[in-house]
C-alpha positions in Angstrom: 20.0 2.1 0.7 17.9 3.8 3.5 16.0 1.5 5.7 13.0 2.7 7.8 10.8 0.9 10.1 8.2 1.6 7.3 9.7 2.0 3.6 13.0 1.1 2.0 14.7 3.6 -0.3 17.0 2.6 -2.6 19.1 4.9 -4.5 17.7 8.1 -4.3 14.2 6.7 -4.8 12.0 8.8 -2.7 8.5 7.8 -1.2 6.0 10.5 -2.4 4.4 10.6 0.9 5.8 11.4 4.6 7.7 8.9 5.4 7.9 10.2 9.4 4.5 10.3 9.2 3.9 6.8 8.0 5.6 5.9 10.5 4.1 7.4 13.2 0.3 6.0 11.7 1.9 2.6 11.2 3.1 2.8 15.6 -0.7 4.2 16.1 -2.1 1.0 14.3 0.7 -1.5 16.2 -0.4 -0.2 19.1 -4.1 -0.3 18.5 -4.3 -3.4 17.0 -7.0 -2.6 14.8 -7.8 -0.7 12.1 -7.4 3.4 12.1 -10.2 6.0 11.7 -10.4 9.8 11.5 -10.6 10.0 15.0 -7.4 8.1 15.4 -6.1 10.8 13.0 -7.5 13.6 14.8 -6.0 12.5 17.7 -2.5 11.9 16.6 -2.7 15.3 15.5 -3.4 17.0 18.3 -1.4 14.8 20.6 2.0 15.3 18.6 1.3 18.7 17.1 0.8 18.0 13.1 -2.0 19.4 10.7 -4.3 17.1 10.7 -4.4 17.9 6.8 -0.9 16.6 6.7 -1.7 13.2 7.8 -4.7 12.3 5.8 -2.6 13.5 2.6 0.0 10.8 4.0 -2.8 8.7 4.5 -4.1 9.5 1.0 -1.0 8.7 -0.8 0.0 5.8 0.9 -3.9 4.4 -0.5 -2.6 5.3 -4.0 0.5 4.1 -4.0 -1.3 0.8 -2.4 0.6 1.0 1.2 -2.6 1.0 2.8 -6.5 0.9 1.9 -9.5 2.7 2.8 -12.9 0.2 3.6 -16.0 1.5 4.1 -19.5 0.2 4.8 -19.3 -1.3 1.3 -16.0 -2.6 1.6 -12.7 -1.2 -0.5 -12.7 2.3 -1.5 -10.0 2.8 -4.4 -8.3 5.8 -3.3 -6.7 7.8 -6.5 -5.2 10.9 -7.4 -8.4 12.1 -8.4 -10.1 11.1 -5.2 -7.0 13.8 -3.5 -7.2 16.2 -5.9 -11.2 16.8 -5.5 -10.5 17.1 -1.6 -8.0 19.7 -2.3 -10.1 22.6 -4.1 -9.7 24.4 -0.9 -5.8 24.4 -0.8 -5.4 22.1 2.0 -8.2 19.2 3.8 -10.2 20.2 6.1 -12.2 17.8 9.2 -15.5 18.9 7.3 -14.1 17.5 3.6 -13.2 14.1 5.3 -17.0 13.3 6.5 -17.3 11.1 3.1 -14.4 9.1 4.8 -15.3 7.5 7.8 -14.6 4.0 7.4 -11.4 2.1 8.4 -8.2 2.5 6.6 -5.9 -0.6 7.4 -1.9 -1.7 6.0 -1.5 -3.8 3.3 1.9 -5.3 4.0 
């Protein structure tokens, strides 16, 4: 068993997301104390050097795999493998194909 700060692997059993990166958003929200945004995101991109695409698919699948959730003006958003798919015509997600996301995404546990 493998025990991180954020997920606990058991046998083998491997997160489909990045667990580093998890990690890192759940240490941003910690030390916020609120809620995250894409600006939050944007940020922790440039400040430590990662694709800004990378964390919002992190972000993405923790939603679908209900780590976290997305809220927006009219509350919960349920993020799906659909919902990821559609963003990722393009090959990888872009600043400009997150503008329908600008609400709050938040932990569940």
């Amino acid at each position: 068993m493998i025990v991180t700060e954020s997920t606990t692997l058991v046998d083998g059993d491997a997160p489909k997301w990045d667990i580093a990166l998890e990690g890192l958003v759940n240490d941003t929200y910690r030390m916020k104390g609120a809620d995250l945004n894409i600006d939050d995101f944007q940020k922790l991109a440039v400040d430590n050097r990662i694709r800004f695409d990378d964390i919002m698919v992190t972000m993405f699948e923790l939603c679908i795999y209900s780590e976290w959730q997305y809220k927006n003006d009219q509350g919960v958003v349920n993020i799906t493998r659909k919902t990821l798919d559609e963003l990722f015509v393009n090959g990888r997600l872009q600043e400009k194909d997150m503008h329908d996301f600008s609400g709050n995404w938040v932990p569940l546990a």
